[in-house]
N, C-alpha and C positions, 0 to 999 in steps of 0.2 A: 330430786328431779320433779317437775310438773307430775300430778297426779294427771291419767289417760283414763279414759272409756271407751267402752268399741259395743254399739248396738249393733251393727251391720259387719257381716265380712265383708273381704275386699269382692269374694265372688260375686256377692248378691248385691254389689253395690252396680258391678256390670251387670248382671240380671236385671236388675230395675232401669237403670239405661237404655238397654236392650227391647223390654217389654215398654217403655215409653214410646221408642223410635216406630217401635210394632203401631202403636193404638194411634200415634200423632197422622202414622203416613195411611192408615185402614179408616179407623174410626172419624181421624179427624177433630177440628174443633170449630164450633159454632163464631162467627167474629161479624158481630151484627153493627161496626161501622164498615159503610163504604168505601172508604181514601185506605183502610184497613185492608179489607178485600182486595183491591186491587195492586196496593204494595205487596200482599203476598203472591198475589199473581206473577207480578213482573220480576217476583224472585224466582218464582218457577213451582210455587202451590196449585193447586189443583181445587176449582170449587165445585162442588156437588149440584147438578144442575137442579133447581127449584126449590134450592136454600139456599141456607147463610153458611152452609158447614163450607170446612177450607178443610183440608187433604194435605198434610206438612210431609214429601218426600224426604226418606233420612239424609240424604246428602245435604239438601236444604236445613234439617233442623241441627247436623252436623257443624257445615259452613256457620252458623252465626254462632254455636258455640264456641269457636275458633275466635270470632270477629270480635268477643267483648273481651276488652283490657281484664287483665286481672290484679295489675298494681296504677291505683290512681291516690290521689288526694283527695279529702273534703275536706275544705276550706272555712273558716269564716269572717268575719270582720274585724274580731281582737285580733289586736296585732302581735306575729309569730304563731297564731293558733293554726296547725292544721291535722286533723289524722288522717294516718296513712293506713288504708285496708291492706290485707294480705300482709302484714305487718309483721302478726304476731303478737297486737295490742290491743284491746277490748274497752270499750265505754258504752255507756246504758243510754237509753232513748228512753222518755219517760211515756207510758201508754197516752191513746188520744181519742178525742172528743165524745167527751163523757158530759153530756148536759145536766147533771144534778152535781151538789156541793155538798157534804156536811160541814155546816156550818163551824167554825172554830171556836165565835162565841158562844152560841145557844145549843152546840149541839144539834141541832133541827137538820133537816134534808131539805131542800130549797133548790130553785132552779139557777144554774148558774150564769154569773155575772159579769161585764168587761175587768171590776174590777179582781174578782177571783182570779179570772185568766191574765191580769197582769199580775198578781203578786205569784200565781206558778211558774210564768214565766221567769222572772226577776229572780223566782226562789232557784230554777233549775239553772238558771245564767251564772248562779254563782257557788252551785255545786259541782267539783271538781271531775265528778265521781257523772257526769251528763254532760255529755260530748256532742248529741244529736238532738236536737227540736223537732216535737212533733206537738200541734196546737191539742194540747189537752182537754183543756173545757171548750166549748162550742157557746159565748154568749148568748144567755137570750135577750139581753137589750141592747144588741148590734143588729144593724141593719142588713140588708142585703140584694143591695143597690151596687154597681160598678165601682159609683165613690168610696162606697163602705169598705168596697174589697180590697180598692187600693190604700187607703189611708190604714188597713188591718195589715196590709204586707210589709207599710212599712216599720210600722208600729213590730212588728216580730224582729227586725232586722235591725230595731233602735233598742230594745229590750233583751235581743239575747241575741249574742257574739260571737258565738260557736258555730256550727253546720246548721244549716234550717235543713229541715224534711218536712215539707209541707206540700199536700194533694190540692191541685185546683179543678175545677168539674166543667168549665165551659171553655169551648174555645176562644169565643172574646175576651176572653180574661187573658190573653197568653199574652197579646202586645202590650199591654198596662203592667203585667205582672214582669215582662222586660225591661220596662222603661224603671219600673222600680228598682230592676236589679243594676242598670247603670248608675244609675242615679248614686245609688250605693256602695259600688265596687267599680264601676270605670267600665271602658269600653267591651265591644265585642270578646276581641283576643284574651283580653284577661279573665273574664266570667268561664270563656270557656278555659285555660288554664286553671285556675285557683279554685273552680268548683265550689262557691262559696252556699248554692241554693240545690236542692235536687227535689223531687217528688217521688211518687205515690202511686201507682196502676193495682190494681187490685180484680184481675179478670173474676168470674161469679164462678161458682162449682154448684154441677159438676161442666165441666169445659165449656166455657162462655167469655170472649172476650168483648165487654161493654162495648157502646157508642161515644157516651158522654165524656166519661174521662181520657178515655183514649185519645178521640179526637183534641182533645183540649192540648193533649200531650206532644202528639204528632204537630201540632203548632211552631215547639220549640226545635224543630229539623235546623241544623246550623249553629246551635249555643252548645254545645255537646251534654244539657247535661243531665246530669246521675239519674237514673231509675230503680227504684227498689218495687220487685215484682212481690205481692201479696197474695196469694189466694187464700181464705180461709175456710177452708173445708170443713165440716161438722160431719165426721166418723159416724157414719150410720142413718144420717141425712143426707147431707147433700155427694159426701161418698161411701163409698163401700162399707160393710161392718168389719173390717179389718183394718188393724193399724198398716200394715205393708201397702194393702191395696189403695189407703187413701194418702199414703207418702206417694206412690205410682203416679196415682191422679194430680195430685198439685205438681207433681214434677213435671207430669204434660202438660200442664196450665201455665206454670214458669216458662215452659222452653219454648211453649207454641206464642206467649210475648214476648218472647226474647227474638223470636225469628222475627216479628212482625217489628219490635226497635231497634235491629241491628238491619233492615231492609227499610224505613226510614232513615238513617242516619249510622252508617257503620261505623263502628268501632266507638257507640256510645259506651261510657260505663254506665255496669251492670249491677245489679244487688242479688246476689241469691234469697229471698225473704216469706218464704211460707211460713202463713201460722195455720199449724192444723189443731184440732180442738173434736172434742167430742161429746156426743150427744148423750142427755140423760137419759136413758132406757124407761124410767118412772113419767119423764112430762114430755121428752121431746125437744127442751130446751137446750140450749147452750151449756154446758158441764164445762165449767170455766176452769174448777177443782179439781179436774178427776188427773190421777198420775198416770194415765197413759199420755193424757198431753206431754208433758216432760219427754216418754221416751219418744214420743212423735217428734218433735222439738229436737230431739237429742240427739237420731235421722235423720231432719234435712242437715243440720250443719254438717254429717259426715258426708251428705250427697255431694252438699255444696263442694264442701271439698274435695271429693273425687273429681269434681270439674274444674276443681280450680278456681269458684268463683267467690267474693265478697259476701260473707251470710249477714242477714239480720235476722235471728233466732227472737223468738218469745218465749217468755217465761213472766213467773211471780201472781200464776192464775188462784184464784180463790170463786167459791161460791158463798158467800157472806156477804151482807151488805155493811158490816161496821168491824170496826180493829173486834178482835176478839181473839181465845186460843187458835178454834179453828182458821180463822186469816193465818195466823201466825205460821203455822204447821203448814197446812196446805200453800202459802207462797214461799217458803219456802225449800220445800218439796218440788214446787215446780218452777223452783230460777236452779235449783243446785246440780241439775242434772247436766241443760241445756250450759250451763254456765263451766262443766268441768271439761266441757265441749271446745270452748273456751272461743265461742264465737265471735266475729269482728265487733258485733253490736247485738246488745240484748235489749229488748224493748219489753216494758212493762209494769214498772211500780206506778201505783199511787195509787189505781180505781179500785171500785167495787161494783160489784152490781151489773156484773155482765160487759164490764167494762164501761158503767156508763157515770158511776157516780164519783166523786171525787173527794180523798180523804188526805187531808195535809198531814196528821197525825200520821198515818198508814206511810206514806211517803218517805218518812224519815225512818221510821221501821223496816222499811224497802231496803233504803240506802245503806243501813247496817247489815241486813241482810247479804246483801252484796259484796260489801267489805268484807266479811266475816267468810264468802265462800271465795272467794278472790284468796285469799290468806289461807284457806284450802288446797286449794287448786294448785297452789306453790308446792304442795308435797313438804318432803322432807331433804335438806342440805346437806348430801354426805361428802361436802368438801373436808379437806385434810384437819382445817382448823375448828372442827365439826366434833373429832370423835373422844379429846379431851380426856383419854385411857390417863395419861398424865397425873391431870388432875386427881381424878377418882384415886389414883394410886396414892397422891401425897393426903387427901384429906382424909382417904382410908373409913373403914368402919365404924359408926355413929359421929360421925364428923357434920358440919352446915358446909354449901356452897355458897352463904349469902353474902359474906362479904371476896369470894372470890373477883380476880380481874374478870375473868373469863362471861362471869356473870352479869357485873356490871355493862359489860362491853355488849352481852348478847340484851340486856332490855331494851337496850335503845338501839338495837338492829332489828329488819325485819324478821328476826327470828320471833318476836312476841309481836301480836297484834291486841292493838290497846283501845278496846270499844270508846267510841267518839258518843254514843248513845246514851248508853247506861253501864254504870260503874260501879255503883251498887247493888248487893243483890238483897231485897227486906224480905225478911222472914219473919212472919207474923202468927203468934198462937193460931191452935188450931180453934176454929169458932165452936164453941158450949151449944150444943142443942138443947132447948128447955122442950117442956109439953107445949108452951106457947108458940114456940119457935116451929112449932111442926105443924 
């Protein structure tokens, strides 16, 4: 049976429920768009007079828990491609916009290029094992101009054929960025049907719901489609120094854009998708490597799931800038947790460097990674044809199983999982220390 985890009881999984609906409808959340504010209003939120804070009534942040589907489709362009969330089936999203590259030939760090971002592209479109796009490198010799923006969407939607997950930041973008999606996949009724495009909201911590992208979002009222909510909380900066307390906070930060895209547009689908992350205590920075991410990580999917809702968990954090032992260890240590979670979507191989640099080499290390905890996560087979007392009894004491049926039959079942990566393991002398050498 599936290998299980449990960070959370089920009590404290209501307690943190509980103590959101507390902080959502007392404390509130800051929501510094307009069209924003006043959609919450006419749900029945309460604004703080001589701010921007909004007052989320539990029955209010209730009701849009209710309003977001929990079985949908994301769609893409290959034809028969689609997954289905709440499933029970898992594929990886590769991390995104990382403006540096190591280089493949020279090794060097260098800024990246439209061509890096097509050959990641092209590389992820045709690895089996990446189900969700998300625009990885960020060109620096792309423009960013309207024209640019459109000839870049559609360029994602000609290069890779699976689900796009792609953030847009301006509200002018939304009707171009429409017109692309017809263009592509057909009318009104079917885009919203097939679900072929979704985005990105990403409120600020500690409880901040932007202007920019928001607004851009709110554009798309009538195409129903997909939102994956982000907050990425830095444990100790931007929330609490507790892992409980800063899962608490992104949950309010989830639920309080959830009330505000289910009062634009009911019954959009939803993404349950914190990344929480925490802070180095020595500089202050981002602790991309540290293992409580994992079990923070490993917390919201159980959340998501007491709600019932579509997680996009992270994982495969490193503090390294190049492949090395430490990448190795530290990613994963931190996909194997979230990943025995066994969430709809895990987002995260390939960068470095705070998530900003991009390692093709690293990437395919990822993807073994994954395979390798995927093949974990399966547990062990105690079906009938499994316990093969039988056998053991006929080949008996100092006997081989290697030409057994039983054996041959199990390598080429999922019972052995057969590294696509590396298959040899070289073991090389121990190196001679001279006085030279020292």
């Amino acid at each position: 049976m599936p290998i299980q985890i449990k960070i959370l009881s089920d009590e404290n999984l209501q307690r943190i429920h509980e103590r959101s609906l507390h902080l959502l409808s007392r404390t509130g959340i800051q929501v510094d768009t307009q069209k924003g504010r006043t959609l919450l209003e006419q749900a029945g939120a309460v604004s703080k007079k001589g701010s921007n804070t909004i007052q989320l009534p539990e029955e209010l942040v209730e009701k849009a828990i209710q309003s977001a589907p929990r079985d949908f489709l994301l769609g893409g362009r290959r034809q028969g491609w689609s997954f289905a969330v709440n499933s029970g089936d898992n594929t990886l999203c590769l991390d995104g916009e990382g403006t540096l590259v190591i280089d493949r030939d020279t090794d060097e760090v260098r800024p990246a290029t439209r061509k890096d971002w097509l050959e990641i592209t092209r590389m992820a479109d045709f690895t089996d094992e990446v189900g969700v796009y998300w625009r990885m490198v960020t060109p620096r010799d792309r423009g960013d101009s309207m024209a640019d923006f459109v000839e870049e969407m559609g360029e994602v939607f000609k290069y890779f054929t699976k689900h796009v997950m792609d953030p847009f930041m301006a509200p002018e973008q939304a009707p171009w960025l429409l017109e692309v999606l017809q263009a592509v996949f057909g009318d009104q009724d079917t885009i919203r049907k097939t679900h072929p495009y979704s985005t990105l909201l990403c409120p600020q911590s500690p409880l901040i719901i932007t202007e920019e992208y928001t607004d851009a979002y709110l554009e798309l009222k009538g195409w129903n489609i997909p939102v994956g909510v982000m907050p990425m909380a830095l444990m100790g900066a931007t929330a609490p120094a507790s892992m409980l307390a800063t899962l608490i906070q992104v949950n309010c930060e989830v639920l309080a854009t959830l009330c505000l895209i289910q009062a634009n547009e009911p019954g959009t689908p939803f993404i349950y998708a914190p990344a929480l992350t925490l802070m180095d205590p020595k500089t202050g920075r981002y602790f991309s490597g540290g293992a409580e991410n994992a079990i923070m990580n490993s917390a919201a999917v159980e959340l998501a799931r007491f709600y019932g809702f579509p997680i996009m968990a992270s994982g495969f954090g490193t503090d390294t800038f190049r492949p090395s032992r430490q990448a190795g260890y530290e990613r994963a240590l931190n996909a194997i947790v979230p990943l025995l979670e066994w969430p709809d979507i895990l987002v995260g191989p390939g960068l470095f460097g705070g998530d900003m640099m991009l390692s093709f080499d690293q990437l395919l290390v990822d993807l073994e990674i994954y395979r390798m905890v995927r093949q974990i996560r399966k547990g062990m087979d105690c079906g009938e044809d499994k316990w093969l007392d039988s056998v053991i009894q006929r080949i008996g004491p100092g006997g081989n199983f290697l030409m057994e049926e039983s054996t041959l039959k199990a390598v080429r079942s999922d019972e052995w999982y057969m590294p696509q990566l590396l298959s040899l393991i070289h073991i090389s002398e121990p190196t001679r220390h001279t006085s030279q050498s020292r």
